[in-house]
Rosetta silent file (secondary structure, phi, psi, omega in degrees, C-alpha in Angstrom):
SEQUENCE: XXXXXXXXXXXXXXXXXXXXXXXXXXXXXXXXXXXXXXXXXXXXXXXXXXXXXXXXXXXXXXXXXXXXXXXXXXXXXXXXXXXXXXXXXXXXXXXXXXXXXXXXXXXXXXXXXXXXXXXXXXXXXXXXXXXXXXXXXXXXXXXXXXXXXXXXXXXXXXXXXXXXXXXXXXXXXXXXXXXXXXXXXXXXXXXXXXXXXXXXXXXXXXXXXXXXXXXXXXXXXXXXXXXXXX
SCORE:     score description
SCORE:     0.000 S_00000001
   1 L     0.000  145.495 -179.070  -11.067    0.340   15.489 S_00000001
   2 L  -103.209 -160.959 -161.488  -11.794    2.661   18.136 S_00000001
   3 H   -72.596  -60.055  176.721  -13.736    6.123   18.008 S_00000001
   4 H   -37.652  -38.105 -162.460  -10.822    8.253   18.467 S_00000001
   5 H   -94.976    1.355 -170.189   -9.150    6.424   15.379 S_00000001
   6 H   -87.717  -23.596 -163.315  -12.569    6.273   12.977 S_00000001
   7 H   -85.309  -37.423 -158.946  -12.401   10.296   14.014 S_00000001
   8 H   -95.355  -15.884  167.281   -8.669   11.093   13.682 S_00000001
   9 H   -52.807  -95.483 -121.376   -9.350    8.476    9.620 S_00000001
  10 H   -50.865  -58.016 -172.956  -11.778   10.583    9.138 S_00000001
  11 H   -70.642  -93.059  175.019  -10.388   14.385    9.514 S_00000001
  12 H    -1.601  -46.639  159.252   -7.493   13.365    8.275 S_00000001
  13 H   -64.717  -39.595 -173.427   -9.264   11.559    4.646 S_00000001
  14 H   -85.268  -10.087  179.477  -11.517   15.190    4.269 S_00000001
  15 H   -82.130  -57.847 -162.987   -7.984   17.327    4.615 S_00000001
  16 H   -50.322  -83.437 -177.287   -5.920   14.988    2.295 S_00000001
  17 H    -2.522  -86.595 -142.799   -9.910   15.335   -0.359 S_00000001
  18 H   -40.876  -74.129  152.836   -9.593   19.008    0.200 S_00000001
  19 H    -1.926  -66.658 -173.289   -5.722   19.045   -0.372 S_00000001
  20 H   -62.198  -53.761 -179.522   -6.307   17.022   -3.507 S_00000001
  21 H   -53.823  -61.803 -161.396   -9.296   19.004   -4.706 S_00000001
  22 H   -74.068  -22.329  163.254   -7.016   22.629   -4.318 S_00000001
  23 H   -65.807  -37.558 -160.822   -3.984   20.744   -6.407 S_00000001
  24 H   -94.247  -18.258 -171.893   -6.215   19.698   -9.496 S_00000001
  25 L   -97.225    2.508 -175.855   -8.001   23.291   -9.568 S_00000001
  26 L   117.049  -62.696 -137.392   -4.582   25.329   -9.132 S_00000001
  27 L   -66.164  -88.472 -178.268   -5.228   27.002   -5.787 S_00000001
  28 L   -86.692  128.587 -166.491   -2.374   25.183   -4.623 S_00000001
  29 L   -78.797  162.131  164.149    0.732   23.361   -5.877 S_00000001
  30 L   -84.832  173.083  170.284    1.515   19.523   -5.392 S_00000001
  31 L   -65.708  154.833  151.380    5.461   18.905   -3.694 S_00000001
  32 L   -94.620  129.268 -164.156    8.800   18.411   -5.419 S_00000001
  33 L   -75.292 -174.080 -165.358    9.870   15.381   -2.956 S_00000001
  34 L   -85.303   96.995  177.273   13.317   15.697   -1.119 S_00000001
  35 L   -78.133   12.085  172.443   16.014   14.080   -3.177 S_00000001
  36 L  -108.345    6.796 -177.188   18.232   14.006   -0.203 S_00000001
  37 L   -95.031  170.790 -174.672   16.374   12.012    1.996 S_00000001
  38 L  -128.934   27.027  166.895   17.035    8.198    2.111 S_00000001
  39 E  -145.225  145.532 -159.431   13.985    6.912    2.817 S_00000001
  40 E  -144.225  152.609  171.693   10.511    6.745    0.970 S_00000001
  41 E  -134.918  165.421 -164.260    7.263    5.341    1.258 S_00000001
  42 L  -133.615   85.022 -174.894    5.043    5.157   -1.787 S_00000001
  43 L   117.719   72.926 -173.739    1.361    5.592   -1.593 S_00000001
  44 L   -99.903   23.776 -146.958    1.384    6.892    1.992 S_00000001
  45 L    24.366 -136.934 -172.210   -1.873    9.445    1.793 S_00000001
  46 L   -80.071   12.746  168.618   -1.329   11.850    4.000 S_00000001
  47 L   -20.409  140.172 -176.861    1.059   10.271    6.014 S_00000001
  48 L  -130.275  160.211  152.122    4.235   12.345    7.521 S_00000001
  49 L  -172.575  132.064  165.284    7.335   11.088    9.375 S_00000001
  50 L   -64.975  146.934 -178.483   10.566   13.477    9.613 S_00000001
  51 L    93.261  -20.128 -150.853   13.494   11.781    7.548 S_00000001
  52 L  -134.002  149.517  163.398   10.791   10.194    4.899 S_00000001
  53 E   -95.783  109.436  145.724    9.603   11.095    1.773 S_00000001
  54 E   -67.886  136.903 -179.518    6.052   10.681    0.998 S_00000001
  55 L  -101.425   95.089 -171.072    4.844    9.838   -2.740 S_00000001
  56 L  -156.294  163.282 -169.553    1.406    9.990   -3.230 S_00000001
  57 H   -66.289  -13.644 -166.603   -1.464   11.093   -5.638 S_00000001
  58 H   -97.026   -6.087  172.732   -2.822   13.361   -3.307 S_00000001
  59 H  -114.379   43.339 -177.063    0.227   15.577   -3.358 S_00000001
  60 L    42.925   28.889  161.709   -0.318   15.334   -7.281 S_00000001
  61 L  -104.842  115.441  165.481    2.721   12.924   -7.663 S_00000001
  62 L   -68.877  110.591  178.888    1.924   10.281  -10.178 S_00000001
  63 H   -30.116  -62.863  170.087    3.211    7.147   -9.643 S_00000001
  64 H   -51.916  -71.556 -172.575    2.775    6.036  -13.428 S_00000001
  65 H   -53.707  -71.120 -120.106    4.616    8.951  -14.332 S_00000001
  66 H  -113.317  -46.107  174.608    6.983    9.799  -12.291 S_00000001
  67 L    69.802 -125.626 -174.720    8.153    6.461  -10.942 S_00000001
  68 L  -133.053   32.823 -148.818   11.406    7.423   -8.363 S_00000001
  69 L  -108.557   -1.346  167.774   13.452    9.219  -11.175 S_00000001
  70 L   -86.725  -16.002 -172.742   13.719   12.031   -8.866 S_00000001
  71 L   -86.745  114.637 -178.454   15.958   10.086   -6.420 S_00000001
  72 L   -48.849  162.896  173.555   19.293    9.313   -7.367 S_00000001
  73 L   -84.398  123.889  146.927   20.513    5.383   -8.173 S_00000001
  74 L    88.009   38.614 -163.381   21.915    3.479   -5.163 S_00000001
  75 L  -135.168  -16.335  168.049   21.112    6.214   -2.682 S_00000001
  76 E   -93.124  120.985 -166.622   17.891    4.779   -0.295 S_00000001
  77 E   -76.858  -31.913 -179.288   18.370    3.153    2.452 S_00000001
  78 E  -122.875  168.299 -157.269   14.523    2.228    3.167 S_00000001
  79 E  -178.298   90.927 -173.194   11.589    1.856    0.769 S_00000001
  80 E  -122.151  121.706  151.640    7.852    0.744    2.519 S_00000001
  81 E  -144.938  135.287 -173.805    4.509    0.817    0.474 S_00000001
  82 E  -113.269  130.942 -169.839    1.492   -0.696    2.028 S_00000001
  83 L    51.191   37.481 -173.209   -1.610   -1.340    0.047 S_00000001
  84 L  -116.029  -88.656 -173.290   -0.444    0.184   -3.120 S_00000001
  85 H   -26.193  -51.262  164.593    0.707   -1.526   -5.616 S_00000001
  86 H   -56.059    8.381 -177.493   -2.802   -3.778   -5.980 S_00000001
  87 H  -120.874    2.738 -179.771   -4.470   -0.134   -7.447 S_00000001
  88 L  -112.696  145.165  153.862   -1.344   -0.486  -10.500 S_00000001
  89 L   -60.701  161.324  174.806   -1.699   -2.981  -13.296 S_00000001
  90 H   -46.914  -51.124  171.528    1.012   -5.606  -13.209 S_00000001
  91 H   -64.545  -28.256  149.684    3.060   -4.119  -15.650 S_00000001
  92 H   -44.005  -49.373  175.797    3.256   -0.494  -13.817 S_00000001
  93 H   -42.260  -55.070 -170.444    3.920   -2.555  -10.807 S_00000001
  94 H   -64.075  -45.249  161.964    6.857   -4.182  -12.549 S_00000001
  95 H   -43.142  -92.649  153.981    8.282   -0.688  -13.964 S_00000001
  96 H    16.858  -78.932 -168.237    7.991    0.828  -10.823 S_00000001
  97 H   -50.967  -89.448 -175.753    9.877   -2.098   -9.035 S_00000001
  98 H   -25.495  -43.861  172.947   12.665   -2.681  -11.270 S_00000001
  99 H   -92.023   -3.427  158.355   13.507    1.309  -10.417 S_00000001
 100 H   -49.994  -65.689  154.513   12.722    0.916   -6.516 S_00000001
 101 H    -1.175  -89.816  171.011   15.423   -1.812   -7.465 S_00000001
 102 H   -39.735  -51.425 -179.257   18.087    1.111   -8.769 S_00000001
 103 H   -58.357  -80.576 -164.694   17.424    3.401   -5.828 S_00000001
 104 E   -37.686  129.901 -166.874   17.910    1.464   -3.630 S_00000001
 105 E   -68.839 -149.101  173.115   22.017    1.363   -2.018 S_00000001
 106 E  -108.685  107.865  173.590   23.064   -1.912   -1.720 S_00000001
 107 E   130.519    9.178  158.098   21.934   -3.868    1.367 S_00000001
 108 E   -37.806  143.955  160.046   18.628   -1.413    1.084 S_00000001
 109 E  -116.947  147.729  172.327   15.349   -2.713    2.141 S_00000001
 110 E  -123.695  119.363  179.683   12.343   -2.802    0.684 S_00000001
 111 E   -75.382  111.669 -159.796    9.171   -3.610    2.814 S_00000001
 112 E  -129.599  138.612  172.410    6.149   -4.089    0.608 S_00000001
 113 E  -143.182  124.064 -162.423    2.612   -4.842    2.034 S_00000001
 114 E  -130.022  169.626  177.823   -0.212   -6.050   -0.109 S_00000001
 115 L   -58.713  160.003 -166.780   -3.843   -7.933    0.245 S_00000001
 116 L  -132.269  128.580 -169.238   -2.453  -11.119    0.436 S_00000001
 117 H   -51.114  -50.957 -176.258   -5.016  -13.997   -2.069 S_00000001
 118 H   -55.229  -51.227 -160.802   -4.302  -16.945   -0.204 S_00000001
 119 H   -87.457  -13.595  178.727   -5.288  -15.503    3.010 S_00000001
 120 H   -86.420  -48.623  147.260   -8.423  -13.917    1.505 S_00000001
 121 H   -34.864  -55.862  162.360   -9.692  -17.091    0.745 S_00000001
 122 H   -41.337  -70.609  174.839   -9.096  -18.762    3.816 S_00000001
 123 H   -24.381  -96.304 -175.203  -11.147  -15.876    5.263 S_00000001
 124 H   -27.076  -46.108 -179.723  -13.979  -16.625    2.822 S_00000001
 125 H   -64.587  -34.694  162.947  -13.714  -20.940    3.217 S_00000001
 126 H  -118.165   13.926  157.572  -14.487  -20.275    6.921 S_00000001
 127 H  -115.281   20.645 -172.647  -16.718  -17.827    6.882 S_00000001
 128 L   -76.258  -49.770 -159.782  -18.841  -18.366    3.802 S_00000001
 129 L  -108.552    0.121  156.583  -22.016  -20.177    5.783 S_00000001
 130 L   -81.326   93.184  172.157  -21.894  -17.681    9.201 S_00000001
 131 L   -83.048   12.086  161.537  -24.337  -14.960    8.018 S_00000001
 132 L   -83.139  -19.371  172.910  -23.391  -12.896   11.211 S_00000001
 133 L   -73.911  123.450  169.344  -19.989  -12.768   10.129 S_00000001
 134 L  -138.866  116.642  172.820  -18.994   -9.203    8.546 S_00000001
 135 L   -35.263  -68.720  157.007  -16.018   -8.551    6.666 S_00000001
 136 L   -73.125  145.160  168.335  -16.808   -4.636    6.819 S_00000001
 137 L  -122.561  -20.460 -164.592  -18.145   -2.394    9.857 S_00000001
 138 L   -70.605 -179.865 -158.781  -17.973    1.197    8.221 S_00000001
 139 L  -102.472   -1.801 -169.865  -21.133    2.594    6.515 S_00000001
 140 L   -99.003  -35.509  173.691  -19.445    2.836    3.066 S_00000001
 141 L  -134.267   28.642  158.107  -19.124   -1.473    2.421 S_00000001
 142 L   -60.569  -22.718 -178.764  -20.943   -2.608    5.824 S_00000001
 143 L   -99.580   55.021 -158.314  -23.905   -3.847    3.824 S_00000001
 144 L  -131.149  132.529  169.269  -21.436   -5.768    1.354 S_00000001
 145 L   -72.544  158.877 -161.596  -21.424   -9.640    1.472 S_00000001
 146 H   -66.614  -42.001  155.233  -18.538  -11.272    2.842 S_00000001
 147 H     1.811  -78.866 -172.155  -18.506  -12.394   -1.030 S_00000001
 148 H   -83.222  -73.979  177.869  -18.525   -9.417   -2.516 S_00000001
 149 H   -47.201  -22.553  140.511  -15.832   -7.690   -0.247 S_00000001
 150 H   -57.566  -65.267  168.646  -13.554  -10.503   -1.482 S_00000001
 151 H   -43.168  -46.234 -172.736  -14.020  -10.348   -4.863 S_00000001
 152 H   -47.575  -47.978 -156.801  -13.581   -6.274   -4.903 S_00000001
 153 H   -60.239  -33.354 -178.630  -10.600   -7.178   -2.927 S_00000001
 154 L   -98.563    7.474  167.293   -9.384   -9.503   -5.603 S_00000001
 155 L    96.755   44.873  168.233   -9.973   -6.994   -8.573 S_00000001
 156 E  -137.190  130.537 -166.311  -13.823   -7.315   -9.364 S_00000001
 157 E   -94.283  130.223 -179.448  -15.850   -4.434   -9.893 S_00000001
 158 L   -64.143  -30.160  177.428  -19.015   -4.843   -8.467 S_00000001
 159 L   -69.437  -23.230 -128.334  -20.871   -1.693  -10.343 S_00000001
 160 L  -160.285  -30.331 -154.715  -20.109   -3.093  -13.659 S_00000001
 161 L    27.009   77.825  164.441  -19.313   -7.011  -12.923 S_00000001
 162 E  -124.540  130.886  177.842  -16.396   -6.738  -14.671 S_00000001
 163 E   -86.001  129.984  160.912  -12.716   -8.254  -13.526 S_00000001
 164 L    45.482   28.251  165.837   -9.559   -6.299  -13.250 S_00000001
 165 L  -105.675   86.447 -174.000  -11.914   -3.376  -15.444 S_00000001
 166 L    65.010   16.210  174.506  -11.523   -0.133  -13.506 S_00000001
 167 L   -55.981  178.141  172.105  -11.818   -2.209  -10.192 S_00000001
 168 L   -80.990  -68.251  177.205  -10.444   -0.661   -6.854 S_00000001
 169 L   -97.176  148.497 -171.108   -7.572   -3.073   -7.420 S_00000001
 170 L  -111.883    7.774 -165.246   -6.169   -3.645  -10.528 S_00000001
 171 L  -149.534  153.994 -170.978   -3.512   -6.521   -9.379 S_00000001
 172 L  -146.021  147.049  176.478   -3.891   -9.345   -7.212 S_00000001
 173 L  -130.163  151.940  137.319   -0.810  -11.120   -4.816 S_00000001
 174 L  -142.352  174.375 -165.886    0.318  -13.746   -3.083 S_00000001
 175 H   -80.905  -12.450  173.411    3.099  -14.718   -1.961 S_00000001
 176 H   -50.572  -71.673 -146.039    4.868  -16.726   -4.821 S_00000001
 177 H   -64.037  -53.298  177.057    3.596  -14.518   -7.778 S_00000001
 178 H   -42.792  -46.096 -163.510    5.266  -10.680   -5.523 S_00000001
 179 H   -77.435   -5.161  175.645    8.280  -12.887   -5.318 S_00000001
 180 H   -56.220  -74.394 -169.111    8.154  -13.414   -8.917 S_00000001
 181 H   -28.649  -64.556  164.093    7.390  -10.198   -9.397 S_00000001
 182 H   -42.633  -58.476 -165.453   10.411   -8.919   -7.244 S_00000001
 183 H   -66.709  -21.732  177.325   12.922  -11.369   -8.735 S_00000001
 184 L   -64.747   -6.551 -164.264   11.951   -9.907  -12.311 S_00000001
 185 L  -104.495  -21.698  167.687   12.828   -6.464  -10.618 S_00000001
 186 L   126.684  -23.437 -178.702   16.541   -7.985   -9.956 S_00000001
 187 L   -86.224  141.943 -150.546   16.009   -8.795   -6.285 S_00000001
 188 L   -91.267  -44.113 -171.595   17.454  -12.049   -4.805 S_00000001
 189 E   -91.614  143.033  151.283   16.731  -11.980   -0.748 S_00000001
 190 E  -151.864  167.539 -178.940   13.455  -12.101    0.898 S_00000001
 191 L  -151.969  112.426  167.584   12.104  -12.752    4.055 S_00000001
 192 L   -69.122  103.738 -150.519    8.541  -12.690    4.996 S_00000001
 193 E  -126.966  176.088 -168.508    7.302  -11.479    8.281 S_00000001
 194 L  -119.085  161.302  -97.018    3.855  -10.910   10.066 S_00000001
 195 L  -102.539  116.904 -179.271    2.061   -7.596   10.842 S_00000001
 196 L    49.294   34.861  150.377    4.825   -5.412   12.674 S_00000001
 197 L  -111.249  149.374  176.808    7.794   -7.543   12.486 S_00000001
 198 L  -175.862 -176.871 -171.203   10.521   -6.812   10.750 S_00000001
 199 L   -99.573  -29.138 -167.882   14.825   -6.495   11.051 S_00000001
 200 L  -101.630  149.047 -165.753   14.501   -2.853   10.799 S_00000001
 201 H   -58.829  -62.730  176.863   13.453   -1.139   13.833 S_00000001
 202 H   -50.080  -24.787 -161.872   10.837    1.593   11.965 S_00000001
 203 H  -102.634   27.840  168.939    9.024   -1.082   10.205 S_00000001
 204 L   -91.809  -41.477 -164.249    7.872   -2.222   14.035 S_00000001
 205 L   -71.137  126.962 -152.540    6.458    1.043   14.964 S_00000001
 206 L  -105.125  171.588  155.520    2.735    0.020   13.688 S_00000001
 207 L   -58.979  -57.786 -155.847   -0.540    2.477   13.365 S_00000001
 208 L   -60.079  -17.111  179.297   -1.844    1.368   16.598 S_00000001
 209 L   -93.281  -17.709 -159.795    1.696    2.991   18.771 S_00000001
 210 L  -169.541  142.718 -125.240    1.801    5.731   16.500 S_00000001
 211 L   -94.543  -26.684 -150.934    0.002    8.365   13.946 S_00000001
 212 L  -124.191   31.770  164.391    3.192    8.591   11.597 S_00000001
 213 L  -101.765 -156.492 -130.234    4.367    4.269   12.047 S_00000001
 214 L  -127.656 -111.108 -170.666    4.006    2.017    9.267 S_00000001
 215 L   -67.301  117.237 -177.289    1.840   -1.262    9.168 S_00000001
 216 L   -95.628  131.786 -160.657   -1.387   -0.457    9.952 S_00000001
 217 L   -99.335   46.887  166.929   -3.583   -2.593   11.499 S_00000001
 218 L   -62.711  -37.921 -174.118   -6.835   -2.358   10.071 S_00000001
 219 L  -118.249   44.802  178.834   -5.397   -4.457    7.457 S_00000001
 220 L   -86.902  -15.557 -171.461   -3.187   -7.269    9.064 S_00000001
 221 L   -71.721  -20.820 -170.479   -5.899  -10.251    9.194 S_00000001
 222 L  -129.316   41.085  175.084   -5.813  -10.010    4.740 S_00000001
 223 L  -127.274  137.902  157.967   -2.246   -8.659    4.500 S_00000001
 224 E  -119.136  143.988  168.672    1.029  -10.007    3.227 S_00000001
 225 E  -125.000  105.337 -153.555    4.354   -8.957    4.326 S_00000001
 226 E  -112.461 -174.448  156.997    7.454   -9.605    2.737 S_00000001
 227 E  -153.537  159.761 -149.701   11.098   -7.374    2.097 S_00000001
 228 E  -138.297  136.423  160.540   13.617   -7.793   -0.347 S_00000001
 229 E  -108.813  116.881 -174.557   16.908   -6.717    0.176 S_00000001
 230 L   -58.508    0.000    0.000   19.239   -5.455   -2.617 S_00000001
């Protein structure tokens, strides 16, 4: 990553904190999102983009709670969450879906991008015996063994060595078990694509062209990316 983008992470992580911090004390309310827009992405931080709705904890909307029940049935045209879904248990996940599902009109898409298991492995199987090899470069899991920054990755908390107990992720994917997931939510098409491909034009524009595009590529070497179309 380069300096400018570890700088512009950076401000940009202590406004959303602050943000967050002035919602749970009061100061400031979280948003009612825009039920007229027709496109949403769901666990965006602080992400912006005119035409889109952001959902996200840091503008106090709860996920669990709240689901998409503000949004009319058969009314979105687009639907993107990246890195989300792995911080809900399976069964949130599934809730969730199944009304992503509803929103959506019919020939909506929904882009979904998670750690992807298979590919996390790989990682590990050829990098297990390089001890020069680092998973992490920031200062928060740079001293982390390539090990151990898999497992977290796969839902084991390292403070506690406990699985799927109050981990950073609470869900683990690849792709058979999301399409599972998805067809239990009612959806029939998919198509899987690689790190800033896609049919729809927006889900090209990436982090690296632009502040307010979509798959970002910090995480494309452990990411899978599929979309389902109602």
């Amino acid at each position: 990553m380069k300096h400018s983008q570890r700088i512009r992470y950076f401000l940009r992580s202590l406004r959303a904190k602050l943000k967050f911090f002035l919602i749970k004390i009061k100061l400031i309310k979280g948003y009612k999102p825009n039920i007229n827009v027709k496109k949403i992405n769901i666990g965006g931080g602080e992400w912006r983009k005119n035409g889109w709705e952001n959902l996200d904890i840091i503008f106090d909307y709860k996920l669990e709670d709240e689901l998409l029940k503000p949004f009319f049935d058969n009314s979105i045209d687009y639907i993107y969450t990246s890195h989300c879904i792995e911080h809900l248990n399976f069964n949130t996940s599934s809730i969730l879906l199944n009304d992503v599902y509803k929103k959506l009109k019919k020939g909506g898409v929904l882009r979904i991008v998670v750690p992807d298991v298979d590919k996390l492995l790989k990682i590990y199987d050829k990098y297990k015996d390089n001890s020069n090899y680092k998973f992490y470069n920031d200062k928060t899991r740079g001293h982390y063994t390539l090990k151990d920054s898999i497992l977290e990755l796969f839902g084991f908390n390292l403070e506690n060595n406990r699985f799927l107990d109050k981990s950073m992720h609470l869900s683990f994917y690849s792709l058979s078990s999301l399409q599972l997931l998805l067809i239990s939510s009612g959806f029939k098409k998919f198509k899987t694509f690689s790190f800033g491909e896609s049919e729809v034009d927006e889900f090209k524009i990436t982090t690296e062209h632009s502040d307010d595009g979509f798959d970002n590529a910090d995480t494309k070497d452990i990411s899978l990316y599929l979309e389902a179309t109602k």
